[in-house]
N, C-alpha and C positions, 0 to 999 in steps of 0.2 A: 504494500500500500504506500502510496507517494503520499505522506505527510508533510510538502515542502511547502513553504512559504515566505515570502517577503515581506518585512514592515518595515517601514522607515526607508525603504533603500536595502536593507539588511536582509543576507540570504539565509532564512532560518529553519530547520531540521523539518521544525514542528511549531504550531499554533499554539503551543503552549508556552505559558512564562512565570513563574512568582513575580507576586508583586510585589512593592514596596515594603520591606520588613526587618527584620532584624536577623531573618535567617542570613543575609548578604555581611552581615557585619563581619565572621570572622574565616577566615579562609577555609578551613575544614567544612563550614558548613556548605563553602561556595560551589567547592570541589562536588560534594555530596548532590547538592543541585543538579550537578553537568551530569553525575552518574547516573542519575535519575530520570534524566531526558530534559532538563530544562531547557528553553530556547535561548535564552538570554538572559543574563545577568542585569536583573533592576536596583538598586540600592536604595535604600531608605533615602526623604529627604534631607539636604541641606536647607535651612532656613534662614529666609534674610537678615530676621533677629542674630544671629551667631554671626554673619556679617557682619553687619554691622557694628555690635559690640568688639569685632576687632577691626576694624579699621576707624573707628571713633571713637574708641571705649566709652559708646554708651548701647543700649536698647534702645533705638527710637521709635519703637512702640511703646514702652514703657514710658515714655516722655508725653506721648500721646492719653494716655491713661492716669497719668501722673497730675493732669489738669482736672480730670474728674475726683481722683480720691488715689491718697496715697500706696491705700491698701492692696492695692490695684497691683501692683507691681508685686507682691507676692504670690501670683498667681503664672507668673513666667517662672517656668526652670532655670534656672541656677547653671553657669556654661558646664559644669562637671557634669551636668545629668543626661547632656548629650551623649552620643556614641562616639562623634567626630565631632572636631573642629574645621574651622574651614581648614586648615593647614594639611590635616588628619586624613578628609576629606580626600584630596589628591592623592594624597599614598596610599588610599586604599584602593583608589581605584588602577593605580601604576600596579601594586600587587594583588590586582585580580586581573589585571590584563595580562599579566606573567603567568599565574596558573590554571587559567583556561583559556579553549579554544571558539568561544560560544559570545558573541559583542554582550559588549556591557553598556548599558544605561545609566545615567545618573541622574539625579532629580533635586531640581530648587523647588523651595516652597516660599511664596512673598505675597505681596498685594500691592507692591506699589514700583513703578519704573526708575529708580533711584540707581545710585550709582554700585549698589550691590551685584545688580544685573552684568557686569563687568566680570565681575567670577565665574561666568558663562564661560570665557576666552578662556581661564586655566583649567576648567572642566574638560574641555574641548584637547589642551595642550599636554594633558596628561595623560592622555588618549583614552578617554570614553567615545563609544563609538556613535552616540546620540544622547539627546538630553530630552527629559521628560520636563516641563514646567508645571507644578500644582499649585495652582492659583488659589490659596484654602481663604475665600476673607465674607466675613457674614455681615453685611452691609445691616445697621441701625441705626443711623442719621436720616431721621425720618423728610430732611432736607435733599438729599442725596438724593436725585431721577435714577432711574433702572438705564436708559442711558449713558448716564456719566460711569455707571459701575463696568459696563461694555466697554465703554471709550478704557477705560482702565486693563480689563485685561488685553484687549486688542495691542493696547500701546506697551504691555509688558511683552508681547507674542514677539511684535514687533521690532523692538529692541534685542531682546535676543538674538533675531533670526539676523540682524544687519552685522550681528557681532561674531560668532559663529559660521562654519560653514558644514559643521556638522548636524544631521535630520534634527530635528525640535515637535516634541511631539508637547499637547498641552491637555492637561486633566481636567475635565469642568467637572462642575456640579451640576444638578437639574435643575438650579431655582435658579434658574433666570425666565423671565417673562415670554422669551420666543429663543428656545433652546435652537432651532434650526436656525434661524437668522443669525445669531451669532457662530452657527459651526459655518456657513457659509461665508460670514467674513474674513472669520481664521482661513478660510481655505482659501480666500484670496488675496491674504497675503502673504501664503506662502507656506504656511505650518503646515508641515508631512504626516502629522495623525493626530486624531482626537480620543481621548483613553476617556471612556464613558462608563461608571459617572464615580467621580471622587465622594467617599462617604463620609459626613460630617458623623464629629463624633459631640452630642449633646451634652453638657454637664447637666451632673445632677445635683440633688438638694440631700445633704445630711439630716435629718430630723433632729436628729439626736443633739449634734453640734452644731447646727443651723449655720451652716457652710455649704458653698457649694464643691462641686467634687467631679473631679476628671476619672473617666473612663473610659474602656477603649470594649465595645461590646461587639465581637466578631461575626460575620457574617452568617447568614440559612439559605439556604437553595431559594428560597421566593426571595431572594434580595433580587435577585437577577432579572424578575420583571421589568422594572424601571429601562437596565440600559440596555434590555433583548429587545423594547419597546420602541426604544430611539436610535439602534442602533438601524432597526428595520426601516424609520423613515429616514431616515438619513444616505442610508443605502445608497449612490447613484445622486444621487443630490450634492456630494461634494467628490472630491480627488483624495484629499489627502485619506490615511487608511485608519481604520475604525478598530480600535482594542476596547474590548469588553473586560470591564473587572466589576466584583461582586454580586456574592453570591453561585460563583462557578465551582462547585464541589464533585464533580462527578462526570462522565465522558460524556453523560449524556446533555451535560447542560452545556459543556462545549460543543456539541453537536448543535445545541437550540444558539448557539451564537453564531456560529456560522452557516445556521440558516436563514438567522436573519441578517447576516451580512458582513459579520465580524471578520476580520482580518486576521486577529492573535485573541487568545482570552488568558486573563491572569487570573492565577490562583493564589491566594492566603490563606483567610482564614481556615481552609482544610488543613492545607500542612502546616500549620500553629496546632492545630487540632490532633492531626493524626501524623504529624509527621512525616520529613520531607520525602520518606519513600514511598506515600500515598501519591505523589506527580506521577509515579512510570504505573501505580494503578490506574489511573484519570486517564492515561495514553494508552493502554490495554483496551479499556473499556472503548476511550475512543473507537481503536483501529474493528473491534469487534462487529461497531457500530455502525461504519460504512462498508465491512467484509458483508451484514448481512443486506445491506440496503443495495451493495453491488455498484459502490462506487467507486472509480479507480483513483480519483483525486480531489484534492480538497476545491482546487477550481470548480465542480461539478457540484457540491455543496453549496458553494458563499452564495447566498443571497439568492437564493431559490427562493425561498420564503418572507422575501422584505418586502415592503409595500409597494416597491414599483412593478412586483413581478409575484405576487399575492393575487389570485383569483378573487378575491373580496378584498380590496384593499382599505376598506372602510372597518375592517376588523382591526384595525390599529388606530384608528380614532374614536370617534363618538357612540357608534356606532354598537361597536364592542360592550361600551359602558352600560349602556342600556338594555342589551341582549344580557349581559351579565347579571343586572339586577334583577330582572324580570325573570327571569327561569331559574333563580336562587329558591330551595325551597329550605324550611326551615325544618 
């Protein structure tokens, strides 16, 4: 079975990849990744906070929060509770490029065009073989237009891509008000993939301590509705290539990704869960998958099933909604 693929530019074994996690952090687990079938190496991200506190020794986020209430600023990690430094950063990515054979990714996380974006160029020069951007920022300035939040990531996409000559792929979220208008932008100006959809992680409320409280609650198989959703209308609507993450635990939901149109799908939350040798289970299941449906390649797959090429393709919009609730029985 031809499991081959290209994302980014990038000749890849297989449609499959971890994602962003901490498995990348230390070389034996990296190793263990590639034995497993991974496609590529993603690394956790660098964040413009750690940036910045080293090239101004300060957080100017925390500067920004600093105006509403002091307390505020104890809610940012401490540089030690990172994995890397920006410094760190680079040499891990130089010694993951040393002991595999499989392109490696690296990923910023920011929200604003500043001169952080500049560490895209040593990302690049350390030889990552593409860069993922994750735009994480939860707009509450009830002054702020949905607009101006576009105009913002469009202008970080941007920046990048004019600094760099390595692929630039960029993470959104779904909350934005016309999720296809804005992939269409990106796509024309030039971003080579959109990694759908980055998932917020909500704080919660202590009772007890009446504090709020960071957690990290890992993915379920119905996560994956959301971006098999949009990955489908999206489909044929732009160029650059469409990576599916969350919610993919099993060969078969990689299957449901690249029916509606996915290019690569990433896995975490399972192998946090079950460990990194559940990936060459997820590629078994896979290959089982298409041996019974009688397909010789994953081109014969992509996007069979998206809504430009959906025999009802009104079952991904309103459509659905309504049929759903109505033949719900209790």
């Amino acid at each position: 079975m031809d499991l081959s693929t290209t994302y980014l530019g990038l000749r890849l074994p297989n449609p499959l990849m971890p994602g962003a996690s901490p498995m990348a952090d230390h070389l034996d687990g990296v190793k263990r990744l590639e034995d497993a079938g991974a496609a590529a190496i993603v690394l956790r991200s660098l964040f413009e906070e750690q940036i910045t506190l080293e090239q101004q020794g300060m957080i100017h986020q925390m500067e920004i929060h600093e105006e509403g209430f002091a307390e505020a600023i104890s809610y940012f990690p401490k540089p030690d509770d990172f994995a890397f430094g920006p410094a760190n950063y680079l040499e891990q990515i130089r010694k993951i490029k040393a002991a595999v054979h499989v392109p490696v990714i690296a990923s910023l996380n920011g929200t604003s065009a500043e001169g952080w974006l500049d560490y895209s160029k040593q990302i690049q020069q350390a030889g990552a073989d593409a860069l993922e951007l994750n735009i994480y920022f939860v707009p509450t300035d009830p002054k702020e237009a949905g607009e101006a939040i576009e105009r913002r990531v469009l202008e970080i996409a941007r920046v990048v891509k004019r600094a760099v000559t390595i692929p630039v792929a960029v993470k959104l979220s779904p909350f934005f008000s016309s999720v296809a208008h804005l992939a269409v932008q990106l796509d024309a100006i030039g971003v080579d993939g959109l990694v759908l959809f980055n998932r917020f992680y909500q704080p919660d409320i202590d009772t007890d301590r009446l504090e709020v409280t960071p957690n990290v609650l890992l993915s379920t198989p119905q996560d994956l509705r959301l971006p098999l959703r949009w990955i489908a209308i999206l489909r044929g609507q732009v160029q650059a290539d469409l990576a599916a993450t969350s919610g993919i635990h099993t060969g078969t939901d990689v299957a449901k990704m690249l029916l509606a149109g996915a290019t690569v799908t990433m896995v975490c939350s399972a192998l946090l869960q079950r460990g990194i040798g559940h990936l060459k289970t997820v590629l078994d299941e896979l290959n089982v998958w298409l041996e019974a449906k009688q397909y010789a390649s994953l081109e014969q797959v992509r996007g069979s099933v998206s809504q430009a090429r959906c025999a009802n393709p009104t079952a991904f919009e309103r459509a659905n909604y309504m049929k759903a609730l109505s033949t719900f029985k209790a």
